[in-house]
Structure formats: structure tokens, C-alpha cells
N, C-alpha and C positions, 0 to 999 in steps of 0.2 A: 616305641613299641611297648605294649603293656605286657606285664609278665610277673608274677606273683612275688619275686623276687624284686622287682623295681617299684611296686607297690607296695612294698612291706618295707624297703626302703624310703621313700618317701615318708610315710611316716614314721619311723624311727628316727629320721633327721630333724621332724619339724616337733618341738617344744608339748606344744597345746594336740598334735594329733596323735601323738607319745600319751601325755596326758587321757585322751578320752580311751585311748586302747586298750591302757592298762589299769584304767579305772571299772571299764566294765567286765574286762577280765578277773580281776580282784572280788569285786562284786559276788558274779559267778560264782567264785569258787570260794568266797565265805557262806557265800548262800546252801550251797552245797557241804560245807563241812557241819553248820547248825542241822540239815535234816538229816545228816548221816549220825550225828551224835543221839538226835533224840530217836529215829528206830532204832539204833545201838541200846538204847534204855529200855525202849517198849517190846523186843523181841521177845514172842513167847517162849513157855518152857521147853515143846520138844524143841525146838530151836538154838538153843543158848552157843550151842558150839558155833554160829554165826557172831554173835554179838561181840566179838575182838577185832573180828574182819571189821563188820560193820565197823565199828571206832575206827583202827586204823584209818580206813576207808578217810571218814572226816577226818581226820588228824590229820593224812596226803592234802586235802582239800582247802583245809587252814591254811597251810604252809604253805601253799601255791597262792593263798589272797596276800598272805603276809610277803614273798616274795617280790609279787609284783608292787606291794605300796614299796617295799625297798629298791627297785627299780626305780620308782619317780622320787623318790629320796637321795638316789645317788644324783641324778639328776635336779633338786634342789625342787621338784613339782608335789605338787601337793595334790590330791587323787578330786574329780569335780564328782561332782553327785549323778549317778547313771540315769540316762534319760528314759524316763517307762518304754519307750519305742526300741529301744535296745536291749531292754533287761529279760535274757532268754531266758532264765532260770524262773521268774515271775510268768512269763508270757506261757510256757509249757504248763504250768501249774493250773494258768486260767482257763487252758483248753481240756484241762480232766487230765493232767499225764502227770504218771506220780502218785503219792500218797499226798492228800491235801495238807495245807500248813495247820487248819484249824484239826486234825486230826492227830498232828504231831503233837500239839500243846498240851491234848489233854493224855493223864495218867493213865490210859488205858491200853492194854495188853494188845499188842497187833496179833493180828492171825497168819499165817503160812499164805495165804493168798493174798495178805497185805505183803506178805515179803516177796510174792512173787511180781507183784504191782509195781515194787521197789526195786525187783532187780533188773527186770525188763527195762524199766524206765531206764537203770543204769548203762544195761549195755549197752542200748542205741547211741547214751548221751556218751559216753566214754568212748566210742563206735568214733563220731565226731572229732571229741577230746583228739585221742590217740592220733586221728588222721590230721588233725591242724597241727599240731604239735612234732611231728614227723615230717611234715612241710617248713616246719620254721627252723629246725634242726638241720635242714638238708640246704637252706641257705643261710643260716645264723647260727651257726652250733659253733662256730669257732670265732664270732665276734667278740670282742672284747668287751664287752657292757652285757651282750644280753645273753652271750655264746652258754655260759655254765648254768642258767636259769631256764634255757628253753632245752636243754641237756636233760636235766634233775626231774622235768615236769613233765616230758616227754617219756621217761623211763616209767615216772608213775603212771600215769594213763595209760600206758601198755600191760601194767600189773594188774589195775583196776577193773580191763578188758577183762584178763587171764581168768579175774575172781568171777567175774559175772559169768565166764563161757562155762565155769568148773559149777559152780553153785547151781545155776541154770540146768545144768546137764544131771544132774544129781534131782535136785525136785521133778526133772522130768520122769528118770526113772524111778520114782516112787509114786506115780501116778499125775502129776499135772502136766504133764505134757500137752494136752490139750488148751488149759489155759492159759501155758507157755507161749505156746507159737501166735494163739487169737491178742493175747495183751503184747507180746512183739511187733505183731502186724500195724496192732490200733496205735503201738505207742511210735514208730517209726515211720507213718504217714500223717501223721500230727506233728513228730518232732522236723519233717523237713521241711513244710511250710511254716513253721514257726523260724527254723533258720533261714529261709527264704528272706523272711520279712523283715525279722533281726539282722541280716545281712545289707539287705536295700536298707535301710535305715541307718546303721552305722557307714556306710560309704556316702550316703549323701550327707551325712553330718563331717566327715571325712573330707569331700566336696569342698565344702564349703570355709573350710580350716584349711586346705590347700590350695585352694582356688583355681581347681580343676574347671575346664571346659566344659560346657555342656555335652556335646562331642564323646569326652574320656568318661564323664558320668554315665550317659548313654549306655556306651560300648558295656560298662561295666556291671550299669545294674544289667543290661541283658545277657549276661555272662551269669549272673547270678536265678535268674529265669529261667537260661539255658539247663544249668546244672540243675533245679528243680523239675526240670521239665524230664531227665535223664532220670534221676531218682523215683520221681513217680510212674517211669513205664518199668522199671524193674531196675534200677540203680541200689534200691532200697534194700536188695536180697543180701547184702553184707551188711546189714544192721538185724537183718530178724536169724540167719543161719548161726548154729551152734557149734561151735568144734570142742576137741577135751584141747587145752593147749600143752606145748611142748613140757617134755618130763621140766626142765629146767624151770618152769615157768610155771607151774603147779602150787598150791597154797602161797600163790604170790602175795597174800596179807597176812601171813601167817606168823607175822612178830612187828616188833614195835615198827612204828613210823619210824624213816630215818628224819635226823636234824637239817634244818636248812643251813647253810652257810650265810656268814653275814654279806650283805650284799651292798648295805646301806653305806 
């Protein structure tokens, strides 16, 4: 019987499909910490009481790439080079969602509607984050190898949500609210067929490292069709709605990163 739990088993038991999951996870989420570092730099003046968030922000996102290389280091693996067909963080970029790379690089000053580009993009992607991560918590939080690392990652991707729902809501009410909801819209019906495809790609490289049936592959990417197919008739409306989140969960970036644990 297939079941998200007996697939996420599978590969956490085999070596090389260990290997490719936490390589491109890692990936991600160094990918992710360089462009949160450079709009942390470029954030205009009325803005500046963003740019700690923003850092934090990449600092959560470092920690999480560095976590997972300590994961295949406990494991004695060494991370393989992520394949273009997997690499979600690149693939988003190429479809306009985001602030482009060749924009980050250069010196110049973002504007409030660059930041709003940036944060929309975030809450969809953290939208995602938060919800894998809560999945793998809910059958691996008390594993002995990956139990306190999908714990620590999980907690951030819920603060990361908390930042984008509070920031989000605040530039609304100073007037972009209109831009809000149109770059939500564009950026969460782009970012599901990019995890569509990023999804069939990584299971049939998966496939083929476990040496899955035709059969189980089938079933599987059409599980993954299925679920695109739900998010594009209206699945999508928890990636674009806004809430203020709970009092406890307010300026969720609003001091240092915490430290990872050694894991290695």
C-alpha cells in the first residue's frame, strides 16, 4: 500500500535515495538563504525595519542547507550535484517568480514593490515549506537520525509563514493591497506547476534508485497530477489568503537566528 509515510521510508532506508533528497533539499535552501541575504542589503530606506527579518530569514535558510549536508555526513554520503529537473528554487526564477538573480547582484536599492515581489513569492514558497515539513514531523519527528532536524526546520517554516502573513498584511494596509493579492495570484499558479514537475522528476529519479515498478511509478506521478489538478480548481486559496497570525507567533523574525545543533 502506498502511503506517504512508507515512501518517505523507503527512502530514508536506501543510501543513494537519502543522498539525492537531501542534496536537493540542501540546495534549496542555500539557494534561498544567498537571496534572502542580498534583498536584506538592497532594502530601501523607508523599509530598513524589514532588513533583520529579511537576514534572519537567510540565516533560517543557511542552517537548514547546512543541516541537511550534516544529515548525509552522519551518514558518511556526500551531497551529488542537483539535477536542473529537480532544482525548484532555479525552475521558479525561470518562470518570473521572485526577484530575478541578475537583479540581486547588482548594488542597487530595491523598491517596496520589489519587496512586495519578494514576499509573495515567500509565502506561497514557505506556504509549501511549512506544509512538507509538518508532514515529515507527523511521521519522523521522533526518529532517531532525522527526528530533531525535521523538528528545528519545521518550527522555522512556520515563523517564516507567520513573517510573510504579518509583513504582507501591513503593506496591504498602506495601500498595495491590490498588488498583493495580483502577485499572490501569478506567484502561486506558477509555483504549483513548477512543483508538479519538480515532483514527477524527483520520484522518477527516485524510481529508478529504488527500483520501483512501473506500476508504483504510475500510481504515483498520477498522485502527483491529481494533487495539481486540486490546487488549480481552487486548492491554491491557502497559498494566496492572508491572516494576522496568532499573538504568540507575531514578529516571528524578530531576533537572531537560532544555532543549529551538531548533527554531523
Amino acid at each position: 500500500m502506498l502511503s506517504a509515510r512508507s515512501l518517505f521510508q523507503e527512502i530514508f532506508d536506501n543510501d543513494e535515495a537519502f543522498r539525492l533528497f537531501c542534496s536537493v533539499a540542501a540546495g534549496g535552501e542555500t539557494q534561498g538563504g544567498w537571496e534572502n541575504a542580498r534583498i536584506a542589503a538592497l532594502v530601501p530606506a523607508e523599509e530598513q525595519a524589514m532588513a533583520p527579518r529579511i537576514a534572519r530569514h537567510g540565516a533560517d535558510e543557511d542552517k537548514h542547507g547546512r543541516i541537511f549536508n550534516a544529515l548525509m555526513r552522519k551518514r558518511g554520503l556526500e551531497p551529488v550535484e542537483v539535477p536542473p529537473d529537480t532544482d525548484y528554487t532555479m525552475l521558479l526564477e525561470r518562470n518570473g517568480i521572485g526577484l530575478p538573480h541578475d537583479k540581486l547582484r547588482r548594488e542597487e536599492t530595491l523598491t517596496v514593490r520589489d519587496l512586495v515581489t519578494y514576499l509573495a513569492h515567500s509565502r506561497v514558497t514557505e506556504q509549501r515549506a511549512s506544509e512538507q515539513m509538518r508532514l515529515l514531523c507527523r511521521y519522523f519527528g521522533e526518529h532517531p537520525d532525522v527526528g530533531r532536524a525535521v523538528r528545528m526546520i519545521s518550527a522555522d517554516e512556520d515563523n517564516h509563514l507567520a513573517y510573510c502573513h504579518e509583513e504582507l498584511l501591513r503593506l496591504s494596509a498602506a495601500g498595495y493591497g491590490p498588488l498583493i493579492r495580483r502577485t499572490l495570484r501569478e506567484t502561486a499558479l506558477a509555483e504549483i506547476a513548477v512543483y508538479r514537475d519538480v515532483s514527477v522528476a524527483v520520484m522518477t529519479r527516485m524510481g529508478r534508485i529504488l527500483g520501483w515498478s512501473r506500476p508504483k511509478l504510475a500510481a504515483l506521478t498520477g498522485g502527483i497530477h491529481a494533487a495539481y489538478a486540486f490546487e488549480r480548481a481552487g486548492g491554491l486559496r491557502r497559498m494566496v489568503s492572508l491572516r494576522m497570525p496568532a499573538p504568540e507567533m507575531r514578529d516571528a523574525l524578530g531576533g537572531p537566528a537560532t544555532a543549529a545543533p551538531e548533527f554531523a
